[in-house]
C-alpha positions as CSV (number, residue, x, y, z in Angstrom):
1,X,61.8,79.9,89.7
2,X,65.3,80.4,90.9
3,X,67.1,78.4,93.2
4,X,68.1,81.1,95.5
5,X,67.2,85.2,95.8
6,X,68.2,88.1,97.9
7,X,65.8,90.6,97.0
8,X,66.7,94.5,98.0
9,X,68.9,92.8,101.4
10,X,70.8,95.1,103.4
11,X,72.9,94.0,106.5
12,X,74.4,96.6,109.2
13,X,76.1,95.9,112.1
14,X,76.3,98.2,114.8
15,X,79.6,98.7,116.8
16,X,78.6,101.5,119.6
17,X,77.3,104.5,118.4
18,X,78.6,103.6,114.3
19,X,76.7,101.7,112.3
20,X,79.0,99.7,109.7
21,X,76.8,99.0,106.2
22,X,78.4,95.2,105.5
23,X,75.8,95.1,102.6
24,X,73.6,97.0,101.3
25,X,70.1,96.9,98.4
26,X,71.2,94.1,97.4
27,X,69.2,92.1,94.7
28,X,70.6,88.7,92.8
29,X,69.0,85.9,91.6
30,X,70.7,82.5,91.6
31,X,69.0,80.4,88.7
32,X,68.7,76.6,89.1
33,X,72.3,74.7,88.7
34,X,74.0,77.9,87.9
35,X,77.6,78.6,89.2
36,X,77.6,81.8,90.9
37,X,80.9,83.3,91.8
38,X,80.8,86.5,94.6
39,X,84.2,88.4,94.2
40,X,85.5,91.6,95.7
41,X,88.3,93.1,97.5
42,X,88.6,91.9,101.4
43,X,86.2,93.5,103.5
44,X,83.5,94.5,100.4
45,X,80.8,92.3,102.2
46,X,81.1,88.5,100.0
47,X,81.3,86.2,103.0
48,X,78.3,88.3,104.6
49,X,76.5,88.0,101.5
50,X,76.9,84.5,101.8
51,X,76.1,83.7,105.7
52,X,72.8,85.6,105.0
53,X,71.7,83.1,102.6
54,X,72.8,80.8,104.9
55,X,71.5,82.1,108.3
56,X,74.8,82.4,109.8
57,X,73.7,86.4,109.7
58,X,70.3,88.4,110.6
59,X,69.0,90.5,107.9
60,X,68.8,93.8,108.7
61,X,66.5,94.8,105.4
62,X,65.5,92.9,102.8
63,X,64.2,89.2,102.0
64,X,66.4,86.1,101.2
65,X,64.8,83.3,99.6
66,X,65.3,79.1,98.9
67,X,63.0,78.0,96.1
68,X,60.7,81.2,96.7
69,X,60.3,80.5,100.1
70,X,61.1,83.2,102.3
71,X,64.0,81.7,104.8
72,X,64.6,84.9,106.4
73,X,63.7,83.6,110.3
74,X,64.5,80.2,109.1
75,X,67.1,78.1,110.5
76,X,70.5,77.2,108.8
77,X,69.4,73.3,108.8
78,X,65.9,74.2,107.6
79,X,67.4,76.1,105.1
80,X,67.8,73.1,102.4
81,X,71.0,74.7,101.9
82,X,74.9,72.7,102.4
83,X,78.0,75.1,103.1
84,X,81.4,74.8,102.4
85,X,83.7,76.1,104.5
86,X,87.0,77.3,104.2
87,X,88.8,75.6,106.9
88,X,87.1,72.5,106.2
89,X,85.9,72.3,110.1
90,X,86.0,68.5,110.6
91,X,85.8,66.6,113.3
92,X,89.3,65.4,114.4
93,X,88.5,62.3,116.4
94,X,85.3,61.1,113.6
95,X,86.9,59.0,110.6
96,X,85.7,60.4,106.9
97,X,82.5,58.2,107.1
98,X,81.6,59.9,110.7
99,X,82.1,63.3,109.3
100,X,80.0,62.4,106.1
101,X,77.2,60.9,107.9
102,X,77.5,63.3,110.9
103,X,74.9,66.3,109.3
104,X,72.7,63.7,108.4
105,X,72.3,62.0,111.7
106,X,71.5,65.2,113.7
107,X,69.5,66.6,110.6
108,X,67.0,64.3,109.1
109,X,65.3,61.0,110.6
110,X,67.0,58.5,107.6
111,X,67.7,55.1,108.5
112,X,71.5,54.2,109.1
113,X,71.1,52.0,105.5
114,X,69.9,55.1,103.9
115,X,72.7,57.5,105.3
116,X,75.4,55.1,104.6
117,X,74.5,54.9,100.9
118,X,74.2,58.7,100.8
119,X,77.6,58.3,102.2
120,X,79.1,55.6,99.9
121,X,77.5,57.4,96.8
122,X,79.4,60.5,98.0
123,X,82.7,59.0,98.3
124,X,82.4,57.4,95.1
125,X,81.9,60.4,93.5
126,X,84.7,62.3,94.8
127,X,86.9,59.6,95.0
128,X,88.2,59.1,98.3
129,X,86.0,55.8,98.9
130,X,89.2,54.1,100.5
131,X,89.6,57.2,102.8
132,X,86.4,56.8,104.6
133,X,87.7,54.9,107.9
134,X,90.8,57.3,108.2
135,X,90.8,59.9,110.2
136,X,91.2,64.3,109.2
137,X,94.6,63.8,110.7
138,X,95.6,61.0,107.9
139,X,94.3,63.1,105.4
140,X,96.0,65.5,102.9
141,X,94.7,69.6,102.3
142,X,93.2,68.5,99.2
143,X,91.6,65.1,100.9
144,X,90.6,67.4,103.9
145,X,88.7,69.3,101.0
146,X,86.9,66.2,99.1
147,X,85.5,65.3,102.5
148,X,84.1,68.9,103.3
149,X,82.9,68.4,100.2
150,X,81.3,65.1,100.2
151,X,79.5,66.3,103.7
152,X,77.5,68.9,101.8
153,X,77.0,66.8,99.0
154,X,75.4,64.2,101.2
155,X,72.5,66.6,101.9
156,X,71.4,66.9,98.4
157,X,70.7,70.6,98.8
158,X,68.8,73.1,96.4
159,X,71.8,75.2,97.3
160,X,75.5,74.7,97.5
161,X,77.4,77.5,99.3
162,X,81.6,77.9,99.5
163,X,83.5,80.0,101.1
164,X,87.0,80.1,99.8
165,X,87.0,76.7,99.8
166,X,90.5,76.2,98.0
167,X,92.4,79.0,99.9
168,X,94.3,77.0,101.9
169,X,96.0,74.9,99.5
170,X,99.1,75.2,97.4
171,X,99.1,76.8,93.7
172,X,99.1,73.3,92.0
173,X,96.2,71.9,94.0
174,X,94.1,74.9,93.6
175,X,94.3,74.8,90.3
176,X,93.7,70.7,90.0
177,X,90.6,71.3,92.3
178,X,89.4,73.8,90.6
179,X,88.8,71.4,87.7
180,X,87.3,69.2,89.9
181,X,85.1,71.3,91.3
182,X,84.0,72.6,87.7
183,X,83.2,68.8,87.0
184,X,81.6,68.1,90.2
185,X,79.0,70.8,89.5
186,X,78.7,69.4,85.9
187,X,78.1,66.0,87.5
188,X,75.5,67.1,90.1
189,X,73.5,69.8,88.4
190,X,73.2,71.8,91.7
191,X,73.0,75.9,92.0
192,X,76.1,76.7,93.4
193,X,76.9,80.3,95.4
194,X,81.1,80.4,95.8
195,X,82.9,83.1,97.3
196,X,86.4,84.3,96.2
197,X,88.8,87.2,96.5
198,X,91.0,85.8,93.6
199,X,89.3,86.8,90.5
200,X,91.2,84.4,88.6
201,X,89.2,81.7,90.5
202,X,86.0,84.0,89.5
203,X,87.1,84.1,85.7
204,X,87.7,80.4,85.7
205,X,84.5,78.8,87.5
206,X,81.8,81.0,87.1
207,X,78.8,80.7,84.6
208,X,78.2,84.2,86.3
209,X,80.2,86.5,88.2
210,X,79.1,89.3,90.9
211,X,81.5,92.1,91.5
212,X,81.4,93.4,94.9
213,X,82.8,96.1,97.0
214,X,82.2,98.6,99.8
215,X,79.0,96.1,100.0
216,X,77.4,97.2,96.7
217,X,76.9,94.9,93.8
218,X,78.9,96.8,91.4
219,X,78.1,94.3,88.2
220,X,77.0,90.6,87.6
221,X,77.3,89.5,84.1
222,X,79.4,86.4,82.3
223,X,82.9,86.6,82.7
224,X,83.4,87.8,79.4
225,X,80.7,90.6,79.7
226,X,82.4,91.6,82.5
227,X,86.0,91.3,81.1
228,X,85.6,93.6,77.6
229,X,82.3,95.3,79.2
230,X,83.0,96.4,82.1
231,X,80.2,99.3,83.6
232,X,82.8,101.3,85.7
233,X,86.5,101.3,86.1
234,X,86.3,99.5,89.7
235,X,85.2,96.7,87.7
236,X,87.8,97.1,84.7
237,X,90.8,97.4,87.4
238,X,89.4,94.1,89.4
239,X,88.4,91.6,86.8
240,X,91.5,90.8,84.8
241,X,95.6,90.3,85.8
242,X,97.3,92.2,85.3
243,X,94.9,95.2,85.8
244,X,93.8,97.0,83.2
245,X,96.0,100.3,82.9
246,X,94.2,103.8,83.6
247,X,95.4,106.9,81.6
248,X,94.0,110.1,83.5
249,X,94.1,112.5,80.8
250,X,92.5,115.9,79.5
251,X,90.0,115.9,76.7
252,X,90.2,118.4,74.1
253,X,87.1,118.3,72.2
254,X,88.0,120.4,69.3
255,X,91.3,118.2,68.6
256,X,88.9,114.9,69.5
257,X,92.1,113.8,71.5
258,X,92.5,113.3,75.1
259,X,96.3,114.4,76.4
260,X,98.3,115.6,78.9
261,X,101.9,116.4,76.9
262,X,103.0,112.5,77.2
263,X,100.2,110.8,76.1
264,X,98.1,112.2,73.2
265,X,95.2,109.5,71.9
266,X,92.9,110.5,69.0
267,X,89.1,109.0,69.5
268,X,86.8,108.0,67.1
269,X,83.8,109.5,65.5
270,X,81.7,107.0,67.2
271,X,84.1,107.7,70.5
272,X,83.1,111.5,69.8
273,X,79.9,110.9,70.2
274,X,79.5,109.2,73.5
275,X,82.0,111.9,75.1
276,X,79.8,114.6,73.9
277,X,76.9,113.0,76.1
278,X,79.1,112.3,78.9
279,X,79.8,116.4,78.9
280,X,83.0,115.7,80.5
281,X,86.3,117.6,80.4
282,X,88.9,114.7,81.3
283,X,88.7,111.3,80.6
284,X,90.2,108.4,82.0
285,X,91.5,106.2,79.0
286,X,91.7,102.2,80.1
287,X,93.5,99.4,78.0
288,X,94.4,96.2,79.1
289,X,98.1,95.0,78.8
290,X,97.3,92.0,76.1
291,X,95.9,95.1,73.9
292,X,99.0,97.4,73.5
293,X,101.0,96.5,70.4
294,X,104.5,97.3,69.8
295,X,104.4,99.9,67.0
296,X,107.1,100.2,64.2
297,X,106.5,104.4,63.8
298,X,104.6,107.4,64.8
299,X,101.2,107.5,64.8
300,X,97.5,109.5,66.3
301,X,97.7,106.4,69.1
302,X,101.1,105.6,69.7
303,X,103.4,106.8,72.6
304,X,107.3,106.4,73.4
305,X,107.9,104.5,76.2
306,X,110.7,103.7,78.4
307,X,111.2,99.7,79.5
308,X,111.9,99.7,83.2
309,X,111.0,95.9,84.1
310,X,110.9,92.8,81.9
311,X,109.1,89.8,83.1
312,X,109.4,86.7,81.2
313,X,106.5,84.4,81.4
314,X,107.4,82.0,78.7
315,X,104.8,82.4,76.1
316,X,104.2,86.0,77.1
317,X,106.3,88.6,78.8
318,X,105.0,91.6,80.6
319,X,106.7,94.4,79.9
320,X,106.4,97.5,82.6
321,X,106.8,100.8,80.9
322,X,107.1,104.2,82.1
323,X,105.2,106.9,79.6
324,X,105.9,110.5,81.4
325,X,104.2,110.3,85.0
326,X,102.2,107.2,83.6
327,X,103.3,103.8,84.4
328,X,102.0,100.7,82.0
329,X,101.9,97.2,81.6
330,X,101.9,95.5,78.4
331,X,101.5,91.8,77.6
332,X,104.1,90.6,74.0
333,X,104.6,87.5,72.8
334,X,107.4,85.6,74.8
335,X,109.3,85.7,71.0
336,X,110.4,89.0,71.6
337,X,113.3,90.4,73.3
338,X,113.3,93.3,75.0
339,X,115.8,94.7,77.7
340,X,115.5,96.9,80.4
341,X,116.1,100.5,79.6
342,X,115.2,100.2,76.3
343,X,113.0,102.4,74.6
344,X,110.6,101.4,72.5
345,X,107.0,102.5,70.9
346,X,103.5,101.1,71.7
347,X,100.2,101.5,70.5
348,X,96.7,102.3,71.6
349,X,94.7,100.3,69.1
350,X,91.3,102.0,68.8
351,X,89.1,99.0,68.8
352,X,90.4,98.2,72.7
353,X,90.1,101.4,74.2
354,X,87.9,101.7,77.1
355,X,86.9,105.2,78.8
356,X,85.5,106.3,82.2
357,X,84.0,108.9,83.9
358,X,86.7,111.0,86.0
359,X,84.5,111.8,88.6
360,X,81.6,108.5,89.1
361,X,84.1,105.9,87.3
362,X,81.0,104.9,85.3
363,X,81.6,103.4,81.6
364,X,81.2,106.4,78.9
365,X,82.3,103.5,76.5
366,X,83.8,100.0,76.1
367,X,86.3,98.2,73.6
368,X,84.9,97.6,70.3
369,X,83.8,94.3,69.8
370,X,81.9,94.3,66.7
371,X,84.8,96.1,65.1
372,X,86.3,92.0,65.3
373,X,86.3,88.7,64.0
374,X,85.6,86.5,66.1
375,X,85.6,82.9,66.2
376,X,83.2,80.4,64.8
377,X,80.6,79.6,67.6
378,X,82.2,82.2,69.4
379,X,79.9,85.2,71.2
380,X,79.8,87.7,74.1
């Protein structure tokens, strides 16, 4: 039984005479103390999918459900659900223990001895035990955020929903709390619904991820599915920094190379194949920046390119590259030097090569992972 389901749920809002499609058919199922990360561009429908399951929105189509009951015309508090959200939206004049204890009280008919140790056991586990008689005012952005946490975690919910609950603190915290946040779900075992914009926050955190936009589910898979499988080039450009670059060329089926005068790549036999079933005249080629390798000479999948920007990183730099009208970014080991305005060649290694469909953006066929070795214990 999962923990949470939208089953074929469509929400549209109606402003006048338009009618604006926020979601739309979706179906997810959010298994028992899984991490599920919603990701998209701003405005593809995440925080909508997540106030439906929490009954901060109507459903215009569909069914949402809590431990397969139906909660569609249920109440937020009947719900069994806690949200996170991302302002933290605590009571200034309550101290930490108020704001804990404060969903409780108005919520359920525990005795004062019973909140307070929900309370206690809370603060414990998030660590702020000796913040609980200060007030939000007192408190830090990342203490601000371990109390908003520890009021949902005092509910003991089937479901734990956030809503970009880290995107108001600075670089170093984010990153500390996403950690915590990791462990804290370790720790409490509870299936968790998170919504994010940054897919490096998606690509860190989540057992699964769900790619969103225009208010389709465009994929749901593992990070790594979705990082070296990805089922249409929306998908390929969003998941991954920087982007995966896209090569809009022609394909010219009796060469078996796809061109357009500065790029030339020659496909596989197995490559062949699926572009014969795809019946398609152009191709759009896609290769992540970590997959280009400098090339000493010529070769069926190597271009000349000209270095426009360097960017050191310290144990990688990107290197920006200009190839004709194509513009590229390529990942090297922080070892080499390379200057601006220096030309150099680059390779298209076979076995990374991703390819699309011009015209739907759908996956004709993905990197070749069997073609590797991989790691002991390792797997996709």
């Amino acid at each position: 039984m999962p923990a949470a389901a939208y089953n074929d749920v469509s929400k549209v809002f109606e402003d006048g005479n338009d009618k604006i499609v926020a979601v739309e058919d979706l179906s997810i199922e959010i298994q028992d103390g899984e991490f599920l990360v919603l990701v998209g561009p701003s405005g593809c429908g995440k925080s909508t999918t997540l106030r439906l399951l929490a009954g901060l929105e109507t459903i215009t189509e569909g069914e949402v459900t809590v431990q397969d009951k139906i909660v569609n015309d249920e109440k937020p508090k009947d719900r069994d659900i806690a949200m996170v959200f991302q302002n933290y939206a605590l009571y200034p004049h309550k101290t930490v223990r108020e704001n804990m204890a404060f969903g409780l009280e108005m919520t359920t008919s525990l005795s004062n001895e019973e909140i307070g140790e929900r309370v206690h056991n809370a603060a414990e586990i998030l660590d702020i035990t000796e913040l609980l008689d200060r007030r939000p005012n007192a408190l830090s952005g990342g203490q601000k955020q371990r109390v908003a946490l520890g009021r949902a975690i005092v509910r003991k919910p089937s479901v734990f929903l956030m809503d970009e609950p880290l995107s108001n603190l600075d670089a170093k915290l984010r990153t500390q709390m996403r950690t915590e946040l990791q462990e804290l779900h370790n720790e409490i075992g509870v299936a968790t619904v998170y919504v994010t914009h940054d897919q490096t926050e998606a690509m860190t955190m989540g057992d699964r991820i769900a790619v969103l936009n225009a208010g389709e589910l465009q994929q749901i898979g593992t990070p790594l599915e979705l990082y070296h499988q990805p089922v249409n080039e929306f998908v390929a450009g969003f998941i991954g920094s920087p982007s995966m670059n896209i090569l809009e060329l022609k394909y010219d089926q009796a060469a078996g190379t796809a061109t357009d005068g500065d790029v030339t790549y020659k496909f596989t036999e197995d490559q062949l194949e699926k572009l014969a079933e795809a019946g398609v005249e152009h191709v759009n080629i896609g290769i992540r920046p970590e997959d280009i390798e400098l090339a000493d000479g010529e070769g069926p999948r190597t271009v000349t390119a000209d270095v426009s920007v360097v960017e050191p990183m310290g144990e990688e730099s990107y290197l920006h590259l200009n190839v004709g009208r194509h513009e590229l970014t390529a990942s090297i080991d922080g070892d080499y030097i390379v200057g601006n305005d220096q030309q150099i060649r680059v390779e298209l290694p076979e076995s990374r090569v991703h390819a699309f469909h011009p015209d739907s953006g759908e996956a004709i066929f993905n990197r070749n992972r069997d073609s590797e070795e991989l790691p002991t214990g390792a797997a996709l």
